[in-house]
N, C-alpha and C positions, 0 to 999 in steps of 0.2 A: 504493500500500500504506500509506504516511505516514498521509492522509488518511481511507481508510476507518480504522487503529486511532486516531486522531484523534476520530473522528464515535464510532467504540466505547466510547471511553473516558467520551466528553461523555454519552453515553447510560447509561452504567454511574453516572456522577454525580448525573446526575437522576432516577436512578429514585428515591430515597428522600426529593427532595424532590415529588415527584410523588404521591407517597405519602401524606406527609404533605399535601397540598392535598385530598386526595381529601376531599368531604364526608362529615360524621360521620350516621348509621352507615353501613357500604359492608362489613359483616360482620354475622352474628351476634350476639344480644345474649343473656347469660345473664342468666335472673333468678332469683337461688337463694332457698330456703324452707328455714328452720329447723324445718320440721317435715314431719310427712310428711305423704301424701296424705291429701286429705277433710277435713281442718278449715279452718276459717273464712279462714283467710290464704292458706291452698293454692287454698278456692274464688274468693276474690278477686284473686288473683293471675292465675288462668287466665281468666276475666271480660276479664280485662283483654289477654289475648293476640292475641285477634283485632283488636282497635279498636288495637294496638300497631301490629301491620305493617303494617295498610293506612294510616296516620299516618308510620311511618319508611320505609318500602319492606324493610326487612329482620325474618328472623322472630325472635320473642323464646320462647326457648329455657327454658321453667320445669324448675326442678332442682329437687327434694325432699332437704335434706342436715340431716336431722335427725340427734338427738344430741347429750348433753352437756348441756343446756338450750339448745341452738343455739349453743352456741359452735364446733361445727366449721363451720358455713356462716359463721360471724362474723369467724374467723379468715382462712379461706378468702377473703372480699372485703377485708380488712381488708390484706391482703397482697398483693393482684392487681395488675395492669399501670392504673395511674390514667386509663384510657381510653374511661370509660365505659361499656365493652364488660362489665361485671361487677357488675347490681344486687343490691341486696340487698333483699327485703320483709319488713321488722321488726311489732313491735308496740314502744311504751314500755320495756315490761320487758328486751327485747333489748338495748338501746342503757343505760337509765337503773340497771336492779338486777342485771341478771346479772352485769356486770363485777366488783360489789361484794360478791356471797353466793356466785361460784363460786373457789372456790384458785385461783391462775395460771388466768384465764380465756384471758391473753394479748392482750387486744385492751380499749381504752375507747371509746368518744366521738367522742376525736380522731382517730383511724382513719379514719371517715366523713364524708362529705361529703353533707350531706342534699340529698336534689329534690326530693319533692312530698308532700307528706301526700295519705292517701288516705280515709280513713274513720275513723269514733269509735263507739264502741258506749258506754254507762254500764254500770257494775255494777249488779246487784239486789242489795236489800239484806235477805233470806227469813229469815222463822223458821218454826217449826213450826206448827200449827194448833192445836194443845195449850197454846202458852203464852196463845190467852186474850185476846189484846191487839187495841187499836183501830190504833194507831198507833205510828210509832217511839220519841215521847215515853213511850208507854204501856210499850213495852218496856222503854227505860232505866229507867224509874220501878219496875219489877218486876224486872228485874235488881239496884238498888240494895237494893233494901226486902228481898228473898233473903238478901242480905250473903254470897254466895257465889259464885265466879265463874262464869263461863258455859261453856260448851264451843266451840266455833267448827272448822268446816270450810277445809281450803283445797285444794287440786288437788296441793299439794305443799310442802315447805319454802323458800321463795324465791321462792316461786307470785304473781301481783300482786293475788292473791286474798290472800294470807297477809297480805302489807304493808298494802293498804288495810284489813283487819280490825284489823292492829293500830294502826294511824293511828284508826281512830275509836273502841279503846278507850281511847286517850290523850287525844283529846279528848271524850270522854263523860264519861272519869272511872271507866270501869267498868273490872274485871279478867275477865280472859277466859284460857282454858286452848286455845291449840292443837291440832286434831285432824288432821294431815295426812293425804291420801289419795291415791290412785294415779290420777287424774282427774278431771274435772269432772264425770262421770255417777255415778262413786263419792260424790262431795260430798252430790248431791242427793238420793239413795240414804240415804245417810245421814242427814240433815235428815228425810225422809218417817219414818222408820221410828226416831225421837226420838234417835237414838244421839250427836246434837248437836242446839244450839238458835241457834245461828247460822250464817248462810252468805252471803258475800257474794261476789258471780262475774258475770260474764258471762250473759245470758239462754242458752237451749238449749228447743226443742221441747219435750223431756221437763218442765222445771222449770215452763213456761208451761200445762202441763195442768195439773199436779198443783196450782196457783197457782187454774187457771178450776174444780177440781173441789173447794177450799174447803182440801185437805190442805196446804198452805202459803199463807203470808200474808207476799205483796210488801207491803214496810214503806217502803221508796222506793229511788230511784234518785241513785245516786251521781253525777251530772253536775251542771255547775250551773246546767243551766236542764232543765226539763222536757222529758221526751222522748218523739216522737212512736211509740218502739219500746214504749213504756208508757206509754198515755192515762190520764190522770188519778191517775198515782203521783205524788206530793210530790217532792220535791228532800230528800237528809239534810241541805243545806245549809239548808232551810225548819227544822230542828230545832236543828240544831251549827252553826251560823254560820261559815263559811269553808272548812267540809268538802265536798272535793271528790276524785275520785279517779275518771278517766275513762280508759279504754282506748282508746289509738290505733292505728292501720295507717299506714306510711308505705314510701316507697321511700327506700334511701340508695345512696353507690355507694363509691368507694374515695376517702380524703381526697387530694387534689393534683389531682383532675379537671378538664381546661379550666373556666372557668365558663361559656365559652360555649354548651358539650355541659350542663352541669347546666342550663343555663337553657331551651336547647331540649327536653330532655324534663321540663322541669316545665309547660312551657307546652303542651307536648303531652301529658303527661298530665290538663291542668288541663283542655282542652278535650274530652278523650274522661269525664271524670265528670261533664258539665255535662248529657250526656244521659239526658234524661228517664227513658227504659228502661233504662239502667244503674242509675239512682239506686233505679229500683224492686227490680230484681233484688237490689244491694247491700239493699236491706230486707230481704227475702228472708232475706237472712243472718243476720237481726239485727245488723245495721249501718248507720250512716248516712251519705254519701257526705258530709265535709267535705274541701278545701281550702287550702292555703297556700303562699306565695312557699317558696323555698329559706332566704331569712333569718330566715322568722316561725317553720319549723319548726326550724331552728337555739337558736332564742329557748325555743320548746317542751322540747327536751331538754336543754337545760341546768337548764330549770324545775323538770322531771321528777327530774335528777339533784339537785339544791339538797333537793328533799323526801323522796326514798326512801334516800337516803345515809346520813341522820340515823335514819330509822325503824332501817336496815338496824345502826347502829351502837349504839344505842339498845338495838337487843334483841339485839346478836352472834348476826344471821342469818346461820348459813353452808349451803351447798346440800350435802346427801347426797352 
């Protein structure tokens, strides 16, 4: 009797170091979405579901927890068990400006623990087809010579559409009036039908018609090299020298994570974006499959944060 609760007890001991041996993952893996279904980071996210499990052996569980500007998905991983078991798919704005335009967001930065960048898109940089112009020089030159300010579009107040319009009237020189709207499809809406004469955003099906049918004129591309998603648009950095202002995707997880678990799925995501037929699909999106260690994107949002921090305080952006 000794003996067998002897052998009980030794087993009741190991289980939890047995436990902890178990190779990472040996559960479920959530991947939560700050927004809800069918935009751009939901469709990239689920892209990514398939090539996840058969790479881990277990399945990755996409969750839509929109809301707030995403501060409740934000919150939510920012606070989870550091196990890896709880990604998070951001854009920039997530991680670098909400913290800073929303009241008690609750959560920075330091929260997360970055893995893998996943994808970059540029902003377009459209006005109307009304103002006339060759090029972006041609518009600032026509916005100065007005002597009055411009109107400008953004998806929202805190929108990374908003910051990056007012980053380049600061360094243009030019004054510009804010016009918020309740989405990106409102924006461009708007722009068609003169009710604003700038807009700087994200490409979208809709904007890329109205752009091929003459009713809007791409002025260039916010990234700082030219981009394959817009053949032969300039760079605004070709115009305003050091302006740049690019929207990213990335995965983060909870900050204290082994680094060993962060470095296996960065390596494992690094390797499922190297395919060919992802990289096309991710175009698809109007997106372009980029890359990075865990420390280069670490490097990235603190970048991020150094440059939108100042905009954000510069013009006491606060979120609705």
């Amino acid at each position: 009797m000794k003996r067998f609760v002897t052998v009980g007890l030794g087993a009741v001991l190991l289980a939890p170091l047995l436990a902890l041996a178990q190779p990472y993952p040996n559960k479920p893996i959530r991947l939560l979405i700050p927004y809800g279904a069918g935009g751009t980071t939901d469709i990239m996210a689920r892209a990514l579901q398939e090539p996840l499990y058969k790479a881990l052996g277990q399945p990755v569980v996409v969750e839509n927890k929109a809301g707030a500007s995403g501060v409740l998905a934000a919150r939510e991983v920012a606070r989870a068990k550091p196990d890896g078991y709880t990604l998070f798919f951001v854009n920039n704005g997530n991680v670098a400006v909400t913290p800073f335009v929303v009241k008690d967001a609750g959560y920075d930065a330091k929260d997360f623990a970055p893995v893998a960048l996943v994808s970059s898109a540029p902003l377009f940089v459209v006005t109307n087809a009304d103002m006339r112009v060759a090029d972006f020089k041609g518009f600032i030159d026509q916005v100065k010579k007005q002597g009055q300010p411009i109107t400008y579009a953004s998806a929202g107040v805190g929108s990374f559409g908003h910051l990056s319009t007012e980053l380049l009237a600061k360094t243009t020189g030019i004054k510009a009036i804010h016009v918020p709207y309740r989405g990106q499809a409102a924006t461009t809406n708007a722009l068609v039908a003169g009710e604003v004469k700038l807009l700087v955003t994200t490409a979208s099906s809709a904007m890329n018609e109205f752009i091929s049918a003459g009713r809007l004129k791409l002025l260039g591309v916010t990234s700082p090299e030219p981009s394959p998603l817009a053949p032969g648009a300039p760079t605004i950095g070709s115009f305003v020298p050091g302006y740049e202002a690019e929207s990213w995707f990335a995965i983060l997880t909870t900050a204290g994570t082994p680094p060993e678990i962060v470095n296996r799925l960065n390596t494992v995501i690094n390797e499922i974006l190297s395919s060919p037929d992802l990289q096309q699909r991710f175009r698809g999106f109007g997106v372009r499959v980029q890359t990075a260690t865990p420390q280069r994107l670490g490097e990235m949002i603190n970048k991020e944060i150094a440059r939108w921090s100042v905009i954000v305080r510069e013009n006491n952006i606060q979120a609705e």
